[in-house]
VOMAR-80533 format. One record per residue: residue in three letters; x, y, z of N, C-alpha, C in turn. Coordinates in steps of 0.2 Angstrom, whole numbers, plus 5000, padded with zeros to 4 digits. Layout:
BEGIN
<ALA; <X; Y; Z>; <X; Y; Z>; <X; Y; Z>>
...
This chain:
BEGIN
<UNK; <4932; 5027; 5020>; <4930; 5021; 5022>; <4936; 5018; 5027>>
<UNK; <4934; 5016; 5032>; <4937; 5011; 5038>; <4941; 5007; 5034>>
<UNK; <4940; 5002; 5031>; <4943; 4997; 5028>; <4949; 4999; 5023>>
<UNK; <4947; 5004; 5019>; <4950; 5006; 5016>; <4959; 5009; 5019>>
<UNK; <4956; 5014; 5024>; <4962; 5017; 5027>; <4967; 5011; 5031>>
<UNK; <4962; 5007; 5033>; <4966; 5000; 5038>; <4972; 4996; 5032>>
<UNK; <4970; 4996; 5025>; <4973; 4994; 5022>; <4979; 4999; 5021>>
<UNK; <4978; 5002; 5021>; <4984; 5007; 5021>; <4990; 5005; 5028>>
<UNK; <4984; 5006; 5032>; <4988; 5005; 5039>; <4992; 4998; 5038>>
<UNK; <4990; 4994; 5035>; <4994; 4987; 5034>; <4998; 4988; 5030>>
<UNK; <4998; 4991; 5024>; <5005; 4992; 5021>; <5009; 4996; 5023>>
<UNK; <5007; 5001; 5029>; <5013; 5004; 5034>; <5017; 5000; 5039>>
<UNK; <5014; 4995; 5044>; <5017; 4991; 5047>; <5019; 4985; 5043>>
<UNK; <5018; 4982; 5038>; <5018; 4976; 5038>; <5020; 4977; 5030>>
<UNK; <5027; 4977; 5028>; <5031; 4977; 5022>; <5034; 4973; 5019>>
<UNK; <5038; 4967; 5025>; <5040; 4962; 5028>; <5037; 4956; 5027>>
<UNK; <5036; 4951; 5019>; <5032; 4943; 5019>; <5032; 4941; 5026>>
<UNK; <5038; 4942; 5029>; <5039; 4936; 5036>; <5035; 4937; 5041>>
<UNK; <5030; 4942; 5039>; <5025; 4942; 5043>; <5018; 4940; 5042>>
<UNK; <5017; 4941; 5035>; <5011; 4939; 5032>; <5010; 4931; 5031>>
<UNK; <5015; 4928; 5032>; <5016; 4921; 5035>; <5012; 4918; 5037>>
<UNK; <5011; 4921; 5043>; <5008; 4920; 5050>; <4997; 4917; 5049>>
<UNK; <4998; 4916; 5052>; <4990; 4914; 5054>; <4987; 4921; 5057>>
<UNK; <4983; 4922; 5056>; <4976; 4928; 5059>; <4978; 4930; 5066>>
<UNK; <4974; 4928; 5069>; <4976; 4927; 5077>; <4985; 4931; 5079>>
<UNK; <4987; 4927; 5075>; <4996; 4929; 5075>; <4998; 4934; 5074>>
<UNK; <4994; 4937; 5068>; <4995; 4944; 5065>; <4992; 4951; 5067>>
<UNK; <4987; 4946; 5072>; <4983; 4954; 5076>; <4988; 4955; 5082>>
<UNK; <4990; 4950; 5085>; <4994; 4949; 5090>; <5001; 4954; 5088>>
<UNK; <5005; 4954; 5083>; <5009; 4960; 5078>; <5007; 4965; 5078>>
<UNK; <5001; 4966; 5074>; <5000; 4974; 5075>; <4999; 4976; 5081>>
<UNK; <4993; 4974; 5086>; <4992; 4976; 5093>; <5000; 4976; 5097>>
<UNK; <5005; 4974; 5095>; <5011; 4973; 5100>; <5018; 4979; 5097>>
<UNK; <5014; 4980; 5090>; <5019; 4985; 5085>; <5018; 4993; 5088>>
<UNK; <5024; 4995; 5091>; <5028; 5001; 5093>; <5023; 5007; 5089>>
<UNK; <5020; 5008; 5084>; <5016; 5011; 5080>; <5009; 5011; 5082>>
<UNK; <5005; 5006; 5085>; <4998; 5004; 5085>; <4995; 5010; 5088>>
<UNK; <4997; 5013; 5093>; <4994; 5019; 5095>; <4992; 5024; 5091>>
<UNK; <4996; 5025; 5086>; <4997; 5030; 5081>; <4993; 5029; 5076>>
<UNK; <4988; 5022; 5074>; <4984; 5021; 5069>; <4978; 5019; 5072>>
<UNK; <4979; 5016; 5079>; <4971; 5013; 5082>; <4969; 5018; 5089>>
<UNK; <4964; 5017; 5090>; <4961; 5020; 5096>; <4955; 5013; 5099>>
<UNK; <4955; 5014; 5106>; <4951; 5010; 5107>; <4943; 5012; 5110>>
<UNK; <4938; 5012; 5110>; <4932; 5015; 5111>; <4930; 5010; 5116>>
<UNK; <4925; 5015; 5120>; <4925; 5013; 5126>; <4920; 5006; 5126>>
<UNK; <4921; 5003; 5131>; <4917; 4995; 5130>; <4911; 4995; 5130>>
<UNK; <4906; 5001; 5130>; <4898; 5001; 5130>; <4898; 5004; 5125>>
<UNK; <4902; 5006; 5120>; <4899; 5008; 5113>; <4902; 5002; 5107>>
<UNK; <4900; 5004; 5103>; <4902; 4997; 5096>; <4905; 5004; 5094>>
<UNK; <4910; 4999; 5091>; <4916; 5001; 5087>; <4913; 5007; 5079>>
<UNK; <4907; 5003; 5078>; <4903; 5007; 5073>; <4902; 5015; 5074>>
<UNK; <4899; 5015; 5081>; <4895; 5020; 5084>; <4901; 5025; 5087>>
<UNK; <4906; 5021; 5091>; <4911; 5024; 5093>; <4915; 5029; 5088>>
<UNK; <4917; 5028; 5083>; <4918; 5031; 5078>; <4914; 5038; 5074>>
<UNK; <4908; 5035; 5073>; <4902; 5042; 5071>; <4901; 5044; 5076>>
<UNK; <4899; 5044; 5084>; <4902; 5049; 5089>; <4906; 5052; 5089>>
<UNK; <4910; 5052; 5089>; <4916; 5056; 5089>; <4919; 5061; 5083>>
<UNK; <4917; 5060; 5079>; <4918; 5063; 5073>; <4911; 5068; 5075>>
<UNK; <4906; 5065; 5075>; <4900; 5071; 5076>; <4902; 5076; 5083>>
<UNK; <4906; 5074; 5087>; <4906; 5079; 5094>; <4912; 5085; 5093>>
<UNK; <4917; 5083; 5086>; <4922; 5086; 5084>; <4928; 5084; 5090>>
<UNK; <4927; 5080; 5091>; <4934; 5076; 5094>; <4941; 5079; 5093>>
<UNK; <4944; 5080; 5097>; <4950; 5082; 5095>; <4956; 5075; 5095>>
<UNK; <4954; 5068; 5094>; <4957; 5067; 5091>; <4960; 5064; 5085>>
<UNK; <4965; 5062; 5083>; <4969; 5060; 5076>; <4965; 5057; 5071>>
<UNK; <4961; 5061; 5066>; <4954; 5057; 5064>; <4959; 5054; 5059>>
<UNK; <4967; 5053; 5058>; <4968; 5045; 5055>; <4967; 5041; 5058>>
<UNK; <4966; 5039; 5064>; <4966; 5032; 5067>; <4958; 5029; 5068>>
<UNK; <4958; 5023; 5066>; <4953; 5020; 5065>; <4954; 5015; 5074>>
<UNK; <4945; 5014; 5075>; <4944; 5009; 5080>; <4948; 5001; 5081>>
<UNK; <4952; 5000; 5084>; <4956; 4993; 5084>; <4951; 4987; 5086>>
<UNK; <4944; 4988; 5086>; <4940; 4983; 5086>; <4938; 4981; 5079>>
<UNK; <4943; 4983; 5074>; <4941; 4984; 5064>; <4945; 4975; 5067>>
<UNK; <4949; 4976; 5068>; <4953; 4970; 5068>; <4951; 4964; 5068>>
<UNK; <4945; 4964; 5073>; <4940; 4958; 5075>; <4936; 4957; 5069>>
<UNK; <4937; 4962; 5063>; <4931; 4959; 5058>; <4933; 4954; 5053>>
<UNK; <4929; 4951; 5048>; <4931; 4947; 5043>; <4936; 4951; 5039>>
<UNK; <4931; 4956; 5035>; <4934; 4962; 5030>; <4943; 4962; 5031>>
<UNK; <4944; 4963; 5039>; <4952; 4969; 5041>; <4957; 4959; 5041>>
<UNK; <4952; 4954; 5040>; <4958; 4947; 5036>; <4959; 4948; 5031>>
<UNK; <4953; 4948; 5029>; <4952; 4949; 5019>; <4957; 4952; 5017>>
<UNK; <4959; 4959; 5020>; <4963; 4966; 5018>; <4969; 4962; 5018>>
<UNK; <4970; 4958; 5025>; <4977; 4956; 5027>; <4979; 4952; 5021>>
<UNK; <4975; 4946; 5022>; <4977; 4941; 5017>; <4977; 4943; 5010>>
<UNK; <4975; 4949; 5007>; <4976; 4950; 4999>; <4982; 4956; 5000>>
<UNK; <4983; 4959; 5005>; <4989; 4961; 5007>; <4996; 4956; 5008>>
<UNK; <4998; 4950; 5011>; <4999; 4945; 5010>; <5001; 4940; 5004>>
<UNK; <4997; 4941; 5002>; <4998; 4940; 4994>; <4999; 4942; 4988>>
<UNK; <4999; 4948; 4988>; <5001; 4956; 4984>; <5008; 4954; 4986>>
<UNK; <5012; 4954; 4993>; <5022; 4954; 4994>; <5022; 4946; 4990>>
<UNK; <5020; 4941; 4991>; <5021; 4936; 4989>; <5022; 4933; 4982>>
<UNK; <5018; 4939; 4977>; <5017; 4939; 4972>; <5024; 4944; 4971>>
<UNK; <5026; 4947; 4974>; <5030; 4951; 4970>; <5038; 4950; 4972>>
<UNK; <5040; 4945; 4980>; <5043; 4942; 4981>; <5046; 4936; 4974>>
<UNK; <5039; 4934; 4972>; <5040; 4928; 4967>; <5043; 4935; 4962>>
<UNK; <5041; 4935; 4958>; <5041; 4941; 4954>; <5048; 4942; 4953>>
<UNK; <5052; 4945; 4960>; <5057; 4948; 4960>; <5064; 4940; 4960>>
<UNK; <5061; 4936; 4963>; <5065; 4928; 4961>; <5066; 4927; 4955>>
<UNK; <5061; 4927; 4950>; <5060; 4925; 4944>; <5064; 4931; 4941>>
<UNK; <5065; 4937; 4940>; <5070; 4940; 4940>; <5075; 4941; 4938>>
<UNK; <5077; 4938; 4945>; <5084; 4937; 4947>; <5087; 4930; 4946>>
């Protein structure tokens, strides 16, 4: 699953609450801008949907990096969802480690 692995990709780039901060808009702007982004997205050519672009490519045996997911996931509702319970998972555990200490 898409969604799945992107959440991963989020706990790869984004470890750091002082990111998760941020408003939506702000947040894709970080990944699309993060030294790494190449390495987890690809982008699909502008006549196919991100949907279709993916199962292409996997059916032709593509020879590329079948970790990386389409960076038009970002535009979905779902790839917030994932941020903001991502985002809230370090903030949880930020507190957590306050209360602690």
């Amino acid at each position: 699953n898409i969604i799945i692995f992107y959440f991963y990709i989020i706990n790869q780039l984004f470890s750091n609450i002082f990111f998760c901060l941020s408003d939506w808009p702000t947040v894709q702007k970080h990944i699309k801008d993060h030294p790494d982004f190449n390495h987890y997205f690809y982008k699909c050519p502008d006549d196919i949907p991100w949907t279709e672009c993916e199962l292409e490519l996997q059916e032709e045996g593509s020879e590329r990096d079948e970790k990386r997911i389409p960076c038009d996931v970002l535009e979905t509702g779902e790839a917030e969802s994932v941020f903001k319970n991502h985002a809230n998972n370090l903030q949880q555990e930020q507190n957590r480690q306050e209360y602690v200490s």
